[in-house]
VOGU-3710 file (C-alpha; in Angstrom, 3 decimals, decimal comma):
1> xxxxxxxxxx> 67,872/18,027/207,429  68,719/20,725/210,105  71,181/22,871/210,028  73,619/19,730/212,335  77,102/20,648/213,889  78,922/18,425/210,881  77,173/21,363/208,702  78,566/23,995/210,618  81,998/22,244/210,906  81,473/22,307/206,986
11> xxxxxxxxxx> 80,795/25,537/206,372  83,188/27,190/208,883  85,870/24,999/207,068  85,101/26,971/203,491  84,666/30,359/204,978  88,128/29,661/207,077  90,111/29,197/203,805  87,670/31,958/201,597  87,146/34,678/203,863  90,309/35,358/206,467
21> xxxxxxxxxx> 92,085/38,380/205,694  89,058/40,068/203,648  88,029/43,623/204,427  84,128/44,318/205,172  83,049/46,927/202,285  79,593/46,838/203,689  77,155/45,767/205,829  73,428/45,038/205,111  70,230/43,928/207,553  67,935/42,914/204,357
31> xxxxxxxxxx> 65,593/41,132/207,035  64,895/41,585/210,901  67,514/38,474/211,835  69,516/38,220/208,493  72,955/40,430/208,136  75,062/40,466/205,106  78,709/41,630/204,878  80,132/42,097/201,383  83,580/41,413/201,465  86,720/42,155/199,630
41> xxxxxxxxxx> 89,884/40,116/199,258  92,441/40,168/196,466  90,632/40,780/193,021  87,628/38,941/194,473  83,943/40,664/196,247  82,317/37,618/198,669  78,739/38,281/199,943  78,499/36,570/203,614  75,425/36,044/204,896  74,131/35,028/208,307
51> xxxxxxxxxx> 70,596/33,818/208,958  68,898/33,642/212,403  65,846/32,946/210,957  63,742/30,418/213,455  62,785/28,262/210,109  65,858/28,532/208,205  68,805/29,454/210,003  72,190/29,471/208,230  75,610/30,865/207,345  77,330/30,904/204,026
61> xxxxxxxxxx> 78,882/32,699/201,070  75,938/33,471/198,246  75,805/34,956/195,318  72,524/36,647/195,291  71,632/40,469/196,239  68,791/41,437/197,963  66,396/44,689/198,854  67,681/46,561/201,958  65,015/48,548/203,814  64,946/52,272/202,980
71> xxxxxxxxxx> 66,069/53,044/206,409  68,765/50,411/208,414  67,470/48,882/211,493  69,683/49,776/214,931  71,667/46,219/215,123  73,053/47,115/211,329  73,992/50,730/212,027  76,176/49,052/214,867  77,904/46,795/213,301  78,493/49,231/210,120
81> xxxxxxxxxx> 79,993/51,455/212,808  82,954/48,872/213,857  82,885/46,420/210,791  83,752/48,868/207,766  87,214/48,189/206,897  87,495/45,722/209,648  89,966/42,795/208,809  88,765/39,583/208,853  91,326/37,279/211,517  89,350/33,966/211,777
91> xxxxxxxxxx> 86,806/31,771/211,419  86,388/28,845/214,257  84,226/26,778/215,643  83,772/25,563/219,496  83,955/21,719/219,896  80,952/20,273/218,004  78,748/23,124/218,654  76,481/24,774/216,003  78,219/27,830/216,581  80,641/30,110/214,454
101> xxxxxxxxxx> 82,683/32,667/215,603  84,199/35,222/212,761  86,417/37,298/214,658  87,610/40,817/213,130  90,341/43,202/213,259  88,911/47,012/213,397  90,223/50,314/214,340  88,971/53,483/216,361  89,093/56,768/215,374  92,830/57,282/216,558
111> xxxxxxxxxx> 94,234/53,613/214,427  94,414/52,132/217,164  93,391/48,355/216,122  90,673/46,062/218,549  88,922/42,926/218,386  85,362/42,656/217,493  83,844/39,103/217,245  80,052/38,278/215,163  78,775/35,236/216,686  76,170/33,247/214,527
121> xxxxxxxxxx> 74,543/30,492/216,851  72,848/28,437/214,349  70,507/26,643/216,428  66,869/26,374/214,481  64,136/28,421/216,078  66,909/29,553/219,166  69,031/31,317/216,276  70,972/34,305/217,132  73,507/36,987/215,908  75,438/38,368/218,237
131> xxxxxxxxxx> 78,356/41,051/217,913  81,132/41,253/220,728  84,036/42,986/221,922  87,466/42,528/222,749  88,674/39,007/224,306  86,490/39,121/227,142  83,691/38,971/224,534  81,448/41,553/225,950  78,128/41,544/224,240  77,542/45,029/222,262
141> xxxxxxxxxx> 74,055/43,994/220,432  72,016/41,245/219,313  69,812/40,283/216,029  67,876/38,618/218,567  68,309/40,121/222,668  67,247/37,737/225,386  66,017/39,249/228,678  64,792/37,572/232,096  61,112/36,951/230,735  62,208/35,181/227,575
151> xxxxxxxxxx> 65,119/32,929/229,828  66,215/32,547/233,204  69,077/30,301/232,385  70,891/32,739/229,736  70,769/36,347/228,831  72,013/37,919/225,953  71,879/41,840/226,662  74,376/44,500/225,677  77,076/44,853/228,310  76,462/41,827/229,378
161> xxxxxxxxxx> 79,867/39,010/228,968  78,800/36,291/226,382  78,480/32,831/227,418  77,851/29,416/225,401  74,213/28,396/225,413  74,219/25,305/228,092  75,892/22,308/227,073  73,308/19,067/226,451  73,694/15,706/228,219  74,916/14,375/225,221
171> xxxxxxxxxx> 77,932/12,893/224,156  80,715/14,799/221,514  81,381/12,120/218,973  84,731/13,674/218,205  85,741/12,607/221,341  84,305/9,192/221,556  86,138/5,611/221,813  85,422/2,651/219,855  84,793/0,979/223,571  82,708/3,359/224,461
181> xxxxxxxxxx> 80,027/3,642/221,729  79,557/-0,114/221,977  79,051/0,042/225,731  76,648/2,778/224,844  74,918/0,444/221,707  74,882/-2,757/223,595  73,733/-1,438/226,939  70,658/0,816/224,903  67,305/-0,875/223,608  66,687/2,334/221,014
191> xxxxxxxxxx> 66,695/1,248/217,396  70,107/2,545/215,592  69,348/5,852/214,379  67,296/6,621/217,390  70,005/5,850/219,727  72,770/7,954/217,660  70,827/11,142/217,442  69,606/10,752/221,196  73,385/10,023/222,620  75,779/12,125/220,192
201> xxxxxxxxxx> 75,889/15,778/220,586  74,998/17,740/216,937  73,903/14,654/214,656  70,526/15,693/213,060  68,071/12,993/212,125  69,216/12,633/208,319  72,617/11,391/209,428  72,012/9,671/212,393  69,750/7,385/209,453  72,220/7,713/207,003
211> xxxxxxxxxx> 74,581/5,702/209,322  72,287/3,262/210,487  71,234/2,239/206,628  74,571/2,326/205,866  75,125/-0,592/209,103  72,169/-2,496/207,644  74,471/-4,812/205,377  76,063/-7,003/208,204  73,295/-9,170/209,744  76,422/-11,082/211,775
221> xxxxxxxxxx> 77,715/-8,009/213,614  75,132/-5,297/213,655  76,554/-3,335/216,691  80,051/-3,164/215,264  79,086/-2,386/211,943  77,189/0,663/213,315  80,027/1,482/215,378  82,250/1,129/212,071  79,969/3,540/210,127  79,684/5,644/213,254
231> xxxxxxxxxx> 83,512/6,338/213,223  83,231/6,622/209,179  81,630/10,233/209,861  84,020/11,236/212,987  86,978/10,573/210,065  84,958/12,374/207,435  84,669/15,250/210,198  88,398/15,465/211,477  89,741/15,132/207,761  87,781/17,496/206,774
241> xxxxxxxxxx> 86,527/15,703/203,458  83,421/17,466/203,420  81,047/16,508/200,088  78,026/19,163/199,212  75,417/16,781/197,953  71,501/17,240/197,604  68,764/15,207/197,758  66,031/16,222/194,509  62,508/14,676/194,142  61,400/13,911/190,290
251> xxxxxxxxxx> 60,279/17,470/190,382  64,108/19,014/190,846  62,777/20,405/194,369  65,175/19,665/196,933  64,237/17,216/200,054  67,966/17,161/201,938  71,124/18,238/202,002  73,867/17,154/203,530  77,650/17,640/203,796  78,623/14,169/202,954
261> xxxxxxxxxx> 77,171/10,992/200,551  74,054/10,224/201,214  72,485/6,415/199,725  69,596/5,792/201,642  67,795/8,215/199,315  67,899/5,078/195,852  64,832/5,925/194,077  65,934/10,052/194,211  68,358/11,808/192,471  71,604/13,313/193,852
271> xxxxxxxxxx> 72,703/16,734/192,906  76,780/17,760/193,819  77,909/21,126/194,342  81,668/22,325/194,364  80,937/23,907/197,436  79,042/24,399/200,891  77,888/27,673/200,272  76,531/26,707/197,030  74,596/23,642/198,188  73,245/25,992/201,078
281> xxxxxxxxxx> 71,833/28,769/199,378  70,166/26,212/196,617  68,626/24,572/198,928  67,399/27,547/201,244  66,551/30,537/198,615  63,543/29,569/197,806  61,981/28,001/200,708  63,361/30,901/202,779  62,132/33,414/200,238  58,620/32,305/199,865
291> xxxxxxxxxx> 58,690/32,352/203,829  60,053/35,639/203,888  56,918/36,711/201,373  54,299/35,092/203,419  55,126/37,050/206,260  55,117/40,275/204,617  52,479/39,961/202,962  49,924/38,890/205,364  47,600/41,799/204,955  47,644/41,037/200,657
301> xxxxxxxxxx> 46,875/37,147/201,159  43,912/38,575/203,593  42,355/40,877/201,231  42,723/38,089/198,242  42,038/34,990/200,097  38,387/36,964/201,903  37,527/38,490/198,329  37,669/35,149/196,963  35,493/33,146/199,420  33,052/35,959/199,124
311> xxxxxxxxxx> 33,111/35,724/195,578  32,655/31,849/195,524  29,629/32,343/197,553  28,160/34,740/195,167  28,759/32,243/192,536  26,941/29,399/194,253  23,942/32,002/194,861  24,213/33,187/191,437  23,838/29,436/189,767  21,105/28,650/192,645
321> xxxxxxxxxx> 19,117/31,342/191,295  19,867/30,483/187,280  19,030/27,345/188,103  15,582/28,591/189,336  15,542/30,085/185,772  14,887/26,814/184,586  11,755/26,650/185,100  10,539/29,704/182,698  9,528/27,741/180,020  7,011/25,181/182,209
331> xxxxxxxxxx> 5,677/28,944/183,481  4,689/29,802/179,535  3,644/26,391/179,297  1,023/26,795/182,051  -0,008/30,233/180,521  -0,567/29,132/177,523  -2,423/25,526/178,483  -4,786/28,380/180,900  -5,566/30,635/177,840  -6,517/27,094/175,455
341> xxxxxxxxxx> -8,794/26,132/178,341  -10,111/29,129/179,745  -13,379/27,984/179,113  -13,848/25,755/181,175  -12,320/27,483/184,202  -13,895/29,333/186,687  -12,458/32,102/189,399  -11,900/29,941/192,803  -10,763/26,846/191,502  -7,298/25,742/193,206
351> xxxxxxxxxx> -6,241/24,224/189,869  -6,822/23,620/186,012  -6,839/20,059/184,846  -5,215/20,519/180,814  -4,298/18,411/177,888  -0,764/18,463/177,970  -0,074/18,900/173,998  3,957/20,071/174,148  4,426/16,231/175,405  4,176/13,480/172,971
361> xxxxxxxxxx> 2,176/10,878/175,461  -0,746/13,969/175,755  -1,054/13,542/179,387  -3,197/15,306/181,600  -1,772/17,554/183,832  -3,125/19,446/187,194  -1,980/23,441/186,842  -2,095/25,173/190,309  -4,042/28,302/190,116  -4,632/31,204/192,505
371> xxxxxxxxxx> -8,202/31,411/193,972  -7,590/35,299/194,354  -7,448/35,578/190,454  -9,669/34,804/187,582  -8,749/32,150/184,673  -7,182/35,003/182,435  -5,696/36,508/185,630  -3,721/33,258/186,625  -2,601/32,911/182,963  -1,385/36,694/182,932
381> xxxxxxxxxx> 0,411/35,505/186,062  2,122/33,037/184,800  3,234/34,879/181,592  4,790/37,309/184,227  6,388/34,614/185,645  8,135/33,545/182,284  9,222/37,270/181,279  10,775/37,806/184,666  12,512/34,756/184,717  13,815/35,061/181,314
391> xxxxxxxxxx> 15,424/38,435/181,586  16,613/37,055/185,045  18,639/34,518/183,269  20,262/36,952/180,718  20,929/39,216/183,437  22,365/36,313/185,914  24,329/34,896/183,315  26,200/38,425/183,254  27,164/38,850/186,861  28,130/35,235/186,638
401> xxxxxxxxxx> 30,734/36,195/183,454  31,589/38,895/185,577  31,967/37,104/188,915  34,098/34,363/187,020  36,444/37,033/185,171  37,009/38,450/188,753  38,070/35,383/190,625  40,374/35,107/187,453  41,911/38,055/188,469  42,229/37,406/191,998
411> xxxxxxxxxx> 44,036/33,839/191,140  46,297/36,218/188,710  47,235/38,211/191,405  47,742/35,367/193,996  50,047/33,661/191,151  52,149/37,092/191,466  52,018/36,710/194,854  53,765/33,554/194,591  56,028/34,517/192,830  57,283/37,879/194,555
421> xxxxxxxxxx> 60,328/37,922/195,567  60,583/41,728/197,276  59,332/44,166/199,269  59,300/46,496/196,019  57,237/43,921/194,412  55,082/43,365/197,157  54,374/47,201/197,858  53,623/47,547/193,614  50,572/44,263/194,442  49,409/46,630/196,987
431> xxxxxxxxxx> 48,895/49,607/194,820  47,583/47,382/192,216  44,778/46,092/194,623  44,090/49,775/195,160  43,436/50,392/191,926  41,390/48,109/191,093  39,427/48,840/194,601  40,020/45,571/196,928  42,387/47,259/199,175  42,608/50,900/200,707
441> xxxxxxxxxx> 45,984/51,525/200,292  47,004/54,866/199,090  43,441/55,907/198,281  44,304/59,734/197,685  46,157/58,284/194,519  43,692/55,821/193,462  42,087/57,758/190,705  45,119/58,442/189,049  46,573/55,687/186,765  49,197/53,610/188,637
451> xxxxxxxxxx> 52,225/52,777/186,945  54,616/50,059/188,185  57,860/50,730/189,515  59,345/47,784/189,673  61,626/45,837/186,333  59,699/43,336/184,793  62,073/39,980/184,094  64,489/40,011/181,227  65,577/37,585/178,964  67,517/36,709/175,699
461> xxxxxxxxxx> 66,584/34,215/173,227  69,495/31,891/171,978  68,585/33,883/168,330  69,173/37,286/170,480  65,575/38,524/170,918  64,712/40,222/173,825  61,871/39,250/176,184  60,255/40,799/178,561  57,858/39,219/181,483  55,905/40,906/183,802
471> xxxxxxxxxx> 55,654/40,125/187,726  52,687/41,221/188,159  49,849/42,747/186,237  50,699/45,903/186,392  53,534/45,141/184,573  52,134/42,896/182,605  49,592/46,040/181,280  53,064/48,045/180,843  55,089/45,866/178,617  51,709/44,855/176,499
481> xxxxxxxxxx> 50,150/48,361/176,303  52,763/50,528/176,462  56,641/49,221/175,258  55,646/46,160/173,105  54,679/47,552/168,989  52,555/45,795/166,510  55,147/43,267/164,919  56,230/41,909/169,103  54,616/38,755/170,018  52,756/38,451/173,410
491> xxxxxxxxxx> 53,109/35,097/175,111  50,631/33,566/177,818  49,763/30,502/179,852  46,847/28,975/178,080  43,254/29,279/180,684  45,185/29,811/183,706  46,664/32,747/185,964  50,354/34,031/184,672  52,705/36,546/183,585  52,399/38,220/179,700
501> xxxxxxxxxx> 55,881/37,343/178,276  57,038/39,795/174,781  59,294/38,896/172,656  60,578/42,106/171,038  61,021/40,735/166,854  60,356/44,176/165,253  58,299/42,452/162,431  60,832/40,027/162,036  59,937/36,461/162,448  61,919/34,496/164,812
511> xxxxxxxxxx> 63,015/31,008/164,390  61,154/27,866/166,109  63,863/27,461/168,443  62,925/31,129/169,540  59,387/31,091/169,839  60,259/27,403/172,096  62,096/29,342/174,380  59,676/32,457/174,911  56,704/29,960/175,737  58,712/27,933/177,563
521> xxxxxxxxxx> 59,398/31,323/180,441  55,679/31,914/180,008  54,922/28,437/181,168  57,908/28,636/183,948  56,388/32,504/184,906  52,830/30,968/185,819  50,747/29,343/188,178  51,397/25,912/185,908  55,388/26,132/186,321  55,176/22,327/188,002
531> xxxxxxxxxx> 53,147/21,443/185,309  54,287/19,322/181,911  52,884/19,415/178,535  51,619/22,383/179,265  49,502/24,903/176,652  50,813/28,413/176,118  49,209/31,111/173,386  51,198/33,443/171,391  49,775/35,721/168,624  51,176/39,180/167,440
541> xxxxxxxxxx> 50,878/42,364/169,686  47,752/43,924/167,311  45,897/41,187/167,884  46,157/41,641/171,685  42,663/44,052/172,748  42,810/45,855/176,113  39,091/46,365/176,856  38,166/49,784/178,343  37,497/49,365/182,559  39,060/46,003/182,574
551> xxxxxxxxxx> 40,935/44,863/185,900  44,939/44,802/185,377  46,396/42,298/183,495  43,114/41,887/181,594  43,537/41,393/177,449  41,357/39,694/174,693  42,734/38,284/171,477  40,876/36,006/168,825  43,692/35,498/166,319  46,426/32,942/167,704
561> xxxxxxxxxx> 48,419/30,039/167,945  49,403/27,656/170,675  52,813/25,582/171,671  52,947/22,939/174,266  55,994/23,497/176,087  57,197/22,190/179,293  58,354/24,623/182,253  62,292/24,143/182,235  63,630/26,654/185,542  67,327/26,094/184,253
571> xxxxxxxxx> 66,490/27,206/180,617  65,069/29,722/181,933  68,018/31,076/184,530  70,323/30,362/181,358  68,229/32,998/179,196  68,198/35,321/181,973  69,759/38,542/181,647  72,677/39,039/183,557  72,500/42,190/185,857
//
């Protein structure tokens, strides 16, 4: 669903009775169109944020931190300027636009108090922030500025006044008559979802549906039973009885959300939140974050994904040419079946008809043999043939081990990829790739060991055991090489890419329930986390070997045990450490 007017009407309603009177404590520009205020009111700290991302655009209260650039960008040192210690007055909306206007009280450098307003234009890939003065709402910067070239029909440009974006030809349903929504139905020909979301100003697709499945019961009366369910939301939306509710496939991964019931969904389950804000940033933190990641790290999925396809060509070469190997043992044959009958071979003949004695039938078989060469000659040849292509196999057989164990790594590191979640984390892949020589980052540092900077996931067993789990394999080589002892077990996803999980027992031996729980965030920390039933290996840290040269997040053990778990994300938040 997109981010519709009712959602904004929803939201703004939430933030109107949670945020007025706060103070602004800070002010962070995490991303290039993303601002977040942490706020203060009472005995309570709120965390606003406002997205103008083109994907994911939204506004609401979260409760999740995230990395700030070393250095804040222009827009942010603005608004920290006239925001800190600013007053929150209001939150309101403009008829049934998808636009929010939080307006503030600040003060100069005398105390004298003035109005500053943030504008958050929610409004999908046309998403802005925009920060205003006074009650003439002059413009004083933009997330997202808007010259000549980029529109003729509206500018947004510092010193410029700030004007609505242009109203649609569309209808505002909280101004619509029962008369006149069935003059619109009977006199259009659109089917009932089509003609809501194509008449009424801020309905998005999902509820413009909602109400035409909901209409579906009365055959008799179709047009006023529309128009009955159509009015159902305008009363929902001038009450104010707002209901957070997502959509979940089987999975638990969320497919819509929506600010009141939603049936037309039967064979999916519904998830409830006790608030917007909630519901918003549940459904958007990890879509927007594995946007945010893909952007960023461009340059990483490059390297990875052209190191791969070059490596999957060398692997079909490789098993072309083993498969050439084959043939060694026919090449010893013909030797040998040369030498037997050299006697009755003579130098110039183009082949050597031979009793074929290695084959149970006997037959006779035709040997091509070089004219150039005599009888002993051609056999010698032959036997050449054999030795070369039997220490071509053995040697084959090794880059193939080797070319396997590298894609290996290359999937580990994509699985980290997946699952980064900062630029921190992002910039430790980077250096990892440089040590291991795929990338050229930081080369004047490459020969010394790299050690990561980042924290590696922590958790606590329900018997109290700590567990650690690496991001990435740098910190996977950390926790397994360096913190973990002897008596810690070392979890992993069985024959596939993921993170090394320790559980820290100091030779104690946990209970069942325990080693459950550590295998089950080694299944959720891996490239199988979707998966069910799925394998995971634990043994004890001195069986884990850490061969000399080997790429990151490289180990062999021999000694072990496996648990089938499967990957449970709300265990897993529930074991997490709080910060």
């Amino acid at each position: 669903m997109a981010f519709d007017a009712g959602m904004v009407l929803a939201i703004a309603n939430e933030l109107d009775a949670r945020i007025v009177g706060a103070r602004v404590e800070k002010v962070h520009q995490p991303e290039r169109d993303e601002i977040v205020l942490l706020l203060h009111i009472g005995r309570e700290n709120l965390r606003l944020v406002i997205s103008a991302s083109p994907s994911n655009p939204r506004i609401h209260l979260s409760n999740t931190s995230k990395e700030n650039p070393s250095a804040p960008p222009m827009f942010c040192t603005m608004l920290r300027k006239y925001l800190t210690g600013a007053k929150v007055l209001s939150v309101r909306t403009l008829g049934f636009e998808r636009i929010i206007f939080i307006d503030f009280e600040a003060h100069d450098d005398l105390g004298y108090p003035f109005k500053v307003t943030l504008v958050a234009e929610i409004m999908g890939k046309y998403s802005n922030i925009i920060f205003c003065h006074g009650d003439n709402m002059k413009i004083l910067g933009a997330v997202r500025p808007v010259d000549f070239t980029t529109s003729r029909v509206r500018q947004v440009l510092s010193g410029m006044l700030y004007e609505v974006p242009p109203a649609q030809d569309k209808k505002n349903p909280l101004e619509e008559t029962r008369e006149g929504f069935l003059s619109s139905v009977y006199e259009s020909e659109k089917r009932a979802d089509k003609f809501i979301s194509d008449t009424y100003l801020g309905i998005s697709s999902l509820v413009a549906r909602e109400i035409a499945y909901r209409s579906e019961e009365s055959f008799a009366h179709p047009a006023e039973a529309l128009c009955d369910e159509f009015f159902k939301l305008v009363d929902t939306l001038k009450t104010k009885s707002f209901k957070a509710v997502m959509i979940v496939d089987e999975n638990s991964r969320p497919v819509e959300y929506c600010f009141f019931d939603i049936i037309q969904y039967s064979g999916m389950k519904k998830v409830y939140f006790d608030s917007i804000s909630q519901l918003i940033e549940t459904f958007f933190s990890s879509r927007d974050n594995s946007e945010r990641v893909k952007q960023r790290a461009a340059d990483i999925f490059k390297v990875l994904t052209n190191t791969k396809a070059r490596l999957e060509k060398k692997t079909a070469i490789q098993l072309s040419e083993l498969e050439e190997c084959e043939k060694k043992e026919e090449m010893r044959k013909y030797g040998e079946l040369i030498t037997a009958n050299i006697y009755m071979l003579k130098k110039g003949m183009t082949h050597a008809k031979a009793v074929d004695y290695y084959e149970e039938d006997t037959p006779e078989i035709l040997i091509p043999l070089d004219i150039r060469l005599t009888p002993a000659q051609n056999a010698q040849a032959y036997f050449k043939k054999y030795t070369k292509m039997k220490n071509a196999e053995l040697e084959i057989s090794k880059q193939i081990e080797n070319t396997e164990r590298e894609v290996a790594y290359i999937d580990s590191v994509l699985d980290s990829l997946s699952r980064a979640s900062g630029q921190s984390e992002l910039d430790e892949i980077r250096r990892e790739l440089a040590e291991a020589g795929y990338s050229s980052v930081q080369k004047q540092n490459s020969s010394k060991k790299v050690q990561p900077t980042g924290k590696p996931i922590e958790y606590i067993t329900s018997g109290g055991y700590r567990l650690l789990c690496g991001k990435n394999n740098l910190q996977n080589d950390y926790i397994t090489t360096k913190l973990a002892e002897k008596g810690d077990w070392w979890f992993h996803i069985k024959n596939a890419p993921g993170s090394h999980v320790i559980m820290f027992a100091g030779g104690e031996e946990p209970s069942a329930e325990d080693f459950t729980e550590a295998a089950t965030v080694a299944a959720y920390n891996s490239s199988l986390s979707d998966g069910k039933n799925v394998s995971v290996d634990y043994t004890l840290i001195r069986h884990i070997k850490k061969p000399s040269a080997s790429k990151p997040g490289f180990v062999t053990y021999n000694t072990y045990w496996s648990a089938v778990v499967t990957p449970d994300a709300e265990l897993c938040e529930k074991l997490k450490k709080s910060k």
